[in-house]
N, CA, C and O atoms as CSV, one atom per row, in Angstrom:
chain,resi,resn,atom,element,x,y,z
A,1,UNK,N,N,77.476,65.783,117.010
A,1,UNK,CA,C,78.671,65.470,117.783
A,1,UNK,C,C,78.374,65.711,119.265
A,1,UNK,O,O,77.853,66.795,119.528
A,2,UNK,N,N,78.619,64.882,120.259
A,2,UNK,CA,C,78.766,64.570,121.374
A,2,UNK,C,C,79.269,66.219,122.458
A,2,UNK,O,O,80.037,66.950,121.833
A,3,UNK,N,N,78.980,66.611,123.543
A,3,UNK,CA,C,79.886,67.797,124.117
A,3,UNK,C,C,81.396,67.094,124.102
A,3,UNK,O,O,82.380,67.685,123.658
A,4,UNK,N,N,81.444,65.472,124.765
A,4,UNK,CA,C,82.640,65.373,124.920
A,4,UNK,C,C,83.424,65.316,123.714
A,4,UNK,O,O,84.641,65.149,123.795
A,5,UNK,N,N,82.752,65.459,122.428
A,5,UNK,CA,C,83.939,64.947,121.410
A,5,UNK,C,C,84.128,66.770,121.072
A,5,UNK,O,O,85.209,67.242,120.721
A,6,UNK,N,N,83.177,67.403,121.215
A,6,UNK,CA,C,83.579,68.859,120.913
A,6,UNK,C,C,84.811,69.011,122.081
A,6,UNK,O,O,85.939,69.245,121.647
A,7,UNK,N,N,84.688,68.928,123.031
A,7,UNK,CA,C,85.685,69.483,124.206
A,7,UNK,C,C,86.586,68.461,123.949
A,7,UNK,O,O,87.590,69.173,123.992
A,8,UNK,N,N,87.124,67.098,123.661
A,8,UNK,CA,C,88.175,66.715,123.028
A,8,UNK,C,C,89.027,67.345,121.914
A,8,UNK,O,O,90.224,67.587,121.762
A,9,UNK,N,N,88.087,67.479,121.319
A,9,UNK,CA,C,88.476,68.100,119.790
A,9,UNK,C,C,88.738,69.495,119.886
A,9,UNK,O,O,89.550,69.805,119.015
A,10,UNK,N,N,88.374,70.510,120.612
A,10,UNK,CA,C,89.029,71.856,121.331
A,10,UNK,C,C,90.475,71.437,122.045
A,10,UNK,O,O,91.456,72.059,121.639
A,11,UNK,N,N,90.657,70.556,122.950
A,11,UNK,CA,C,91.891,70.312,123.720
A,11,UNK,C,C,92.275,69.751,122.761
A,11,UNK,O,O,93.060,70.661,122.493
A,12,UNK,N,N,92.476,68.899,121.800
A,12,UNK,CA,C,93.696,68.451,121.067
A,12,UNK,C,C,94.071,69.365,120.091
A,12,UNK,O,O,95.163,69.377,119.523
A,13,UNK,N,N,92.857,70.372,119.849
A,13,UNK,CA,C,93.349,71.443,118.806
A,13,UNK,C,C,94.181,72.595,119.177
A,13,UNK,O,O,94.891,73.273,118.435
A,14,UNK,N,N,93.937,72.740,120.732
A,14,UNK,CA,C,94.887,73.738,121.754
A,14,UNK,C,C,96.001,73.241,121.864
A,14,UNK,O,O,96.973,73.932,121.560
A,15,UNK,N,N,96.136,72.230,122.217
A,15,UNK,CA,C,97.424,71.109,122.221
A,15,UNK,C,C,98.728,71.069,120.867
A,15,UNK,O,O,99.952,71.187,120.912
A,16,UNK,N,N,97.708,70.833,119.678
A,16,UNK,CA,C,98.272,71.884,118.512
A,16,UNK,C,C,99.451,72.806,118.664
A,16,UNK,O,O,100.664,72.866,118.869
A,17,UNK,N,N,98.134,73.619,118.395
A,17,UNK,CA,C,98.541,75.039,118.321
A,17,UNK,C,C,99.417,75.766,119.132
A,17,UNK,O,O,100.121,76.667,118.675
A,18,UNK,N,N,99.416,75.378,120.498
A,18,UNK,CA,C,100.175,75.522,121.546
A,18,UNK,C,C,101.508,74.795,120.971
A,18,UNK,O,O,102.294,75.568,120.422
A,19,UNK,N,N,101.784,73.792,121.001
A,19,UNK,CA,C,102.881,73.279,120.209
A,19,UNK,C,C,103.343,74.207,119.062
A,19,UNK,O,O,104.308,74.933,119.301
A,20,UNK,N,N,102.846,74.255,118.019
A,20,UNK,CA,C,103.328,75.367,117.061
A,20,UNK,C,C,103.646,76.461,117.318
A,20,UNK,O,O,104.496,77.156,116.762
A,21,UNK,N,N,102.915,76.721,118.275
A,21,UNK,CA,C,103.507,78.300,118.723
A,21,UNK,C,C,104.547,78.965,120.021
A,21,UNK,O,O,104.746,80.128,120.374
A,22,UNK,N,N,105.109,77.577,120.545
A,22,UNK,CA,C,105.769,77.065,121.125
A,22,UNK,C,C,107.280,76.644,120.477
A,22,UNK,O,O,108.390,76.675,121.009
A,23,UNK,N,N,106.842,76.209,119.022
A,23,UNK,CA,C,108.057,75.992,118.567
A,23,UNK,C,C,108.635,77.473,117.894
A,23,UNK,O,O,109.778,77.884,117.698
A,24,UNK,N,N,107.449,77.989,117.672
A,24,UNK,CA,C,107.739,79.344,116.303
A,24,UNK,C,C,108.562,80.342,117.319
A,24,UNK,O,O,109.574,80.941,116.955
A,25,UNK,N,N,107.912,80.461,118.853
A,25,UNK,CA,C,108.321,81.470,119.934
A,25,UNK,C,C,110.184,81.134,119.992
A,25,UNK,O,O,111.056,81.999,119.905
A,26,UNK,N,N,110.344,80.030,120.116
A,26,UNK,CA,C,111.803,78.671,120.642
A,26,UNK,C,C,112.791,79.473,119.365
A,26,UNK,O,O,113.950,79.806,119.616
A,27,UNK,N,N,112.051,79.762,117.759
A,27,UNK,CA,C,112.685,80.055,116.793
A,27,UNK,C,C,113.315,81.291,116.658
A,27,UNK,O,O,114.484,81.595,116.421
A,28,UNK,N,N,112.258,81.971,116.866
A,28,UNK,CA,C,112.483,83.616,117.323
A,28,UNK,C,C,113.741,83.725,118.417
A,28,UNK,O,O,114.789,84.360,118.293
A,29,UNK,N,N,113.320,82.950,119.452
A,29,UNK,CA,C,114.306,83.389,120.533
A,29,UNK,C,C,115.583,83.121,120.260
A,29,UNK,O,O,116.419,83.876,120.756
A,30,UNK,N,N,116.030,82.023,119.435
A,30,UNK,CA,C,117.284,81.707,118.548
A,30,UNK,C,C,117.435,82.286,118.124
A,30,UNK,O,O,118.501,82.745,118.535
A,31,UNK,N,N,116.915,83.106,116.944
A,31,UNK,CA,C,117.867,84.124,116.089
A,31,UNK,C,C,117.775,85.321,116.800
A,31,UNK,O,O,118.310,86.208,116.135
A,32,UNK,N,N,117.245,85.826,118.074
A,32,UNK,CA,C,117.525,86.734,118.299
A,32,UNK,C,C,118.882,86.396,118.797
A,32,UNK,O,O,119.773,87.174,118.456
A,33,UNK,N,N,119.228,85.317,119.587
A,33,UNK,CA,C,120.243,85.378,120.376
A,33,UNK,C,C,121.273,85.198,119.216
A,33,UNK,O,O,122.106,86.092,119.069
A,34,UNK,N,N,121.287,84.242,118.476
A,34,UNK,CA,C,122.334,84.505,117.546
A,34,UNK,C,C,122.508,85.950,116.969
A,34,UNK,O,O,123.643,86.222,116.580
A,35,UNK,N,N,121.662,86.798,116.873
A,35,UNK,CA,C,121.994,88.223,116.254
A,35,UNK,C,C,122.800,88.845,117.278
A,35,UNK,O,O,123.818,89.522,117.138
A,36,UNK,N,N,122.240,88.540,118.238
A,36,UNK,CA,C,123.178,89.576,119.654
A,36,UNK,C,C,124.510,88.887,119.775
A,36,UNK,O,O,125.426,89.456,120.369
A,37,UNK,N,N,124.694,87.515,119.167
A,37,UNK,CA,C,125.727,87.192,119.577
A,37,UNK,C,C,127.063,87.527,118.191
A,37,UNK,O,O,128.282,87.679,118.109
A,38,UNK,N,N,126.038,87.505,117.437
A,38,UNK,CA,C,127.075,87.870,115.524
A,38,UNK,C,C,127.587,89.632,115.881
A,38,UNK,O,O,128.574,90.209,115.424
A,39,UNK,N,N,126.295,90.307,117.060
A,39,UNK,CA,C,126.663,91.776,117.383
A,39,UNK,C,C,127.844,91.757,117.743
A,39,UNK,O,O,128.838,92.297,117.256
A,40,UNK,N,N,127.703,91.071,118.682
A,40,UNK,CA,C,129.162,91.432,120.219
A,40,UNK,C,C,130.313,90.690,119.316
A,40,UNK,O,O,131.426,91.173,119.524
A,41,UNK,N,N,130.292,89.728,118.453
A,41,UNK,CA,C,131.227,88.962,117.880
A,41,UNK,C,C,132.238,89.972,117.081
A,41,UNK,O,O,133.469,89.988,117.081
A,42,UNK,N,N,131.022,91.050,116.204
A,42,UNK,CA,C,131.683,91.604,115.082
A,42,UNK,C,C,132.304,92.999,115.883
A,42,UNK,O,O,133.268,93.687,115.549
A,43,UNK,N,N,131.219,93.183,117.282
A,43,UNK,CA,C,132.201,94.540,118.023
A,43,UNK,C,C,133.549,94.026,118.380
A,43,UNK,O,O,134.621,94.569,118.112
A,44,UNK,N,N,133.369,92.968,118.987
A,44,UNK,CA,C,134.950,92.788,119.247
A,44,UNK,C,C,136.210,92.477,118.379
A,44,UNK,O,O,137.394,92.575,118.703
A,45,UNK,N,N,135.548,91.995,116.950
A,45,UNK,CA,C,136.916,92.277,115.530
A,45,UNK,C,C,136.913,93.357,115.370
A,45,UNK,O,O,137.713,93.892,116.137
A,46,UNK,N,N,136.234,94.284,114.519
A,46,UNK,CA,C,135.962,95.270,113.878
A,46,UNK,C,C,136.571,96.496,115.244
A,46,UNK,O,O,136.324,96.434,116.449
A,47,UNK,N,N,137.389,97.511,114.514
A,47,UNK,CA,C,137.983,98.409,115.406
A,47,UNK,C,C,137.007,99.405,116.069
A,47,UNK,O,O,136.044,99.887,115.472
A,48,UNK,N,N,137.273,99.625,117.113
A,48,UNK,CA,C,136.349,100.328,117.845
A,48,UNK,C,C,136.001,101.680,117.903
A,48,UNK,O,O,135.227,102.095,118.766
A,49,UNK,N,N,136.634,102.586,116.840
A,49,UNK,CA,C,135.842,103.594,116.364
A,49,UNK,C,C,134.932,103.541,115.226
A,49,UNK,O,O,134.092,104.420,115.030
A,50,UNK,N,N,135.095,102.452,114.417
A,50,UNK,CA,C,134.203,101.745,113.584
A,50,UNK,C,C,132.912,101.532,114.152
A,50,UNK,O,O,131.894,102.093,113.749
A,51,UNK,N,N,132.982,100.468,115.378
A,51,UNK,CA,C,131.660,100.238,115.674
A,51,UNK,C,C,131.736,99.932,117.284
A,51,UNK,O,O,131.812,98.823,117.813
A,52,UNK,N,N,131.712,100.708,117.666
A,52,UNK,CA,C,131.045,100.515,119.164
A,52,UNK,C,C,130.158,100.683,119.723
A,52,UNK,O,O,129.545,101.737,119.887
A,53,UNK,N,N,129.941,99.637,120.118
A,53,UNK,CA,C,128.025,99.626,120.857
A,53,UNK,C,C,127.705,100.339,121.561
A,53,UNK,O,O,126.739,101.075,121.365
A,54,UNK,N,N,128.509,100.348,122.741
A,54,UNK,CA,C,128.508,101.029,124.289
A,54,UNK,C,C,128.418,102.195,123.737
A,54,UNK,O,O,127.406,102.670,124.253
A,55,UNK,N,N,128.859,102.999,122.974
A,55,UNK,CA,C,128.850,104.237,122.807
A,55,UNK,C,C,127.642,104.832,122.015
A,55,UNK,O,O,126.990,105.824,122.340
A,56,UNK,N,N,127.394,103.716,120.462
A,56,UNK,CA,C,125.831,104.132,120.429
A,56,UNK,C,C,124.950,104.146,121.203
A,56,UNK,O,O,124.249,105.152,121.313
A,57,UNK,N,N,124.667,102.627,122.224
A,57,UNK,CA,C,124.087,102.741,122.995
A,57,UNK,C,C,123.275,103.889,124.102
A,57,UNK,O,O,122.122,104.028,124.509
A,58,UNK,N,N,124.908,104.762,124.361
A,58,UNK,CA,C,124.355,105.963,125.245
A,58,UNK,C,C,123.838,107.104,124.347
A,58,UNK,O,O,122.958,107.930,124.593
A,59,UNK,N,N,124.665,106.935,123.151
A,59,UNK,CA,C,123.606,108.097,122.521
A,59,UNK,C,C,122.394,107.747,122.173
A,59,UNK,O,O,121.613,108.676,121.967
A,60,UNK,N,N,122.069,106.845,122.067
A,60,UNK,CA,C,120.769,106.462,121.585
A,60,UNK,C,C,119.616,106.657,122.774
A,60,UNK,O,O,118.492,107.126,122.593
A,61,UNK,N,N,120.320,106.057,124.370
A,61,UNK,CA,C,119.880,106.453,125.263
A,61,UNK,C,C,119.673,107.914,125.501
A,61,UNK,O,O,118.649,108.250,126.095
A,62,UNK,N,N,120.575,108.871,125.085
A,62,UNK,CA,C,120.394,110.506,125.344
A,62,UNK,C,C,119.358,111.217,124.586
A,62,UNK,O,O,118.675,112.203,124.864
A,63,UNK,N,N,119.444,110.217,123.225
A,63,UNK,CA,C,118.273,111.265,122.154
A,63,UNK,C,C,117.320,110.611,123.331
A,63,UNK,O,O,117.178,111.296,124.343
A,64,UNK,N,N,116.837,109.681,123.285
A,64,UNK,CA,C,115.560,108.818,123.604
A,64,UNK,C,C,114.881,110.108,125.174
A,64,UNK,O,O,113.712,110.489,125.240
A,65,UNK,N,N,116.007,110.516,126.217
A,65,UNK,CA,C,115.629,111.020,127.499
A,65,UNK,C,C,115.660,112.801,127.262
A,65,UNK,O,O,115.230,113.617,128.077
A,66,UNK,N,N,116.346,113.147,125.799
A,66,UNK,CA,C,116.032,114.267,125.471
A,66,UNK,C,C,114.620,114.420,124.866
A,66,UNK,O,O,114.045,115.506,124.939
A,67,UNK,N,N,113.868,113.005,124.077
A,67,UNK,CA,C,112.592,113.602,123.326
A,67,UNK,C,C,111.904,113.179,124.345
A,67,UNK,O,O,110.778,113.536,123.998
A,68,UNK,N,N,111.768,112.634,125.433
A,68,UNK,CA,C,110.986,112.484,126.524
A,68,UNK,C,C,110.659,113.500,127.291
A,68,UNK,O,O,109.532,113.816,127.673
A,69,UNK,N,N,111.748,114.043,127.524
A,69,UNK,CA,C,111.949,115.624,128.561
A,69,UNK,C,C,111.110,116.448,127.145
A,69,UNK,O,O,110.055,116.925,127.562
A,70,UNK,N,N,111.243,116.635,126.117
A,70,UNK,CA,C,110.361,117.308,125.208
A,70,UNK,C,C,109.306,117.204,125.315
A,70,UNK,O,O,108.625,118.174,125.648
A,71,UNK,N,N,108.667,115.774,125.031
A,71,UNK,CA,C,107.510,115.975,125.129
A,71,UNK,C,C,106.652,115.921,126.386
A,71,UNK,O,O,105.426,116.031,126.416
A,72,UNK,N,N,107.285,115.776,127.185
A,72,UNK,CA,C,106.706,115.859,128.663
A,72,UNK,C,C,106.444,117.500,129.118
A,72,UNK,O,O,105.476,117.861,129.788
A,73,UNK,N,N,107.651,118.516,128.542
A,73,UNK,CA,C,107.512,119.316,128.717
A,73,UNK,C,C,106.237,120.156,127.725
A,73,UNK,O,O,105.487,120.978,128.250
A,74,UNK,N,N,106.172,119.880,126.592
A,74,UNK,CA,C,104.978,119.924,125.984
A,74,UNK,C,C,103.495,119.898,126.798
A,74,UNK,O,O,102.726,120.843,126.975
A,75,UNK,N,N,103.370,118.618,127.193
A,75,UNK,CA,C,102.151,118.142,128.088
A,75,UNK,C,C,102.303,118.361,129.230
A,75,UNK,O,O,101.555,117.589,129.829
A,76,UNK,N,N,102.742,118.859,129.794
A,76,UNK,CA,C,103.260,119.106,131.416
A,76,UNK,C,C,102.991,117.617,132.177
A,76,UNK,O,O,102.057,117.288,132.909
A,77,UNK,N,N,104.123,116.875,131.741
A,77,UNK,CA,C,104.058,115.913,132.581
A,77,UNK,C,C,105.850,115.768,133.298
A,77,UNK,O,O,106.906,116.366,133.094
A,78,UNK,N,N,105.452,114.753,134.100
A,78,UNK,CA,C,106.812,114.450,134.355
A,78,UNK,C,C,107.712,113.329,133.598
A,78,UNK,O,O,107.221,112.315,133.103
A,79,UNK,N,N,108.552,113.522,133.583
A,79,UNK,CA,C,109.738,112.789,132.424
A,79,UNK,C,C,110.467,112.096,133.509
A,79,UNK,O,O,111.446,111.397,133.247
């Protein structure tokens, strides 16, 4: 085989694949957004000591800057 039919046959196979993985990335990014959007959908029916985000949110944020400050303090670093 020819260089040019190898280096054809590399670019149409990138061309591919790039496409496929282009579409698979496009797929992902859809259901994420639909999940965030079924989130905020069901926070705003569902009563709000049931399920509120904003509020897990910060706790989730507090554990997260409490095991940081831990282990920083462990290693003597800064947090």
């Amino acid at each position: 085989m020819d260089d040019w039919m190898r280096f054809f046959s590399a670019e149409l196979f990138l061309i591919l694949i790039s496409s496929l993985i282009s579409r698979s990335v496009n797929g992902s990014v859809q259901t994420v957004n639909a999940t965030a959007t079924a989130i905020v959908s069901a926070e705003s029916t569902v009563h709000p000591l049931v399920f509120n985000c904003s509020e897990l949110n910060e706790q989730i944020q507090t554990l997260v800057s409490r095991v940081k400050a831990t282990v920083c303090s462990l290693f003597n670093c800064t947090s």
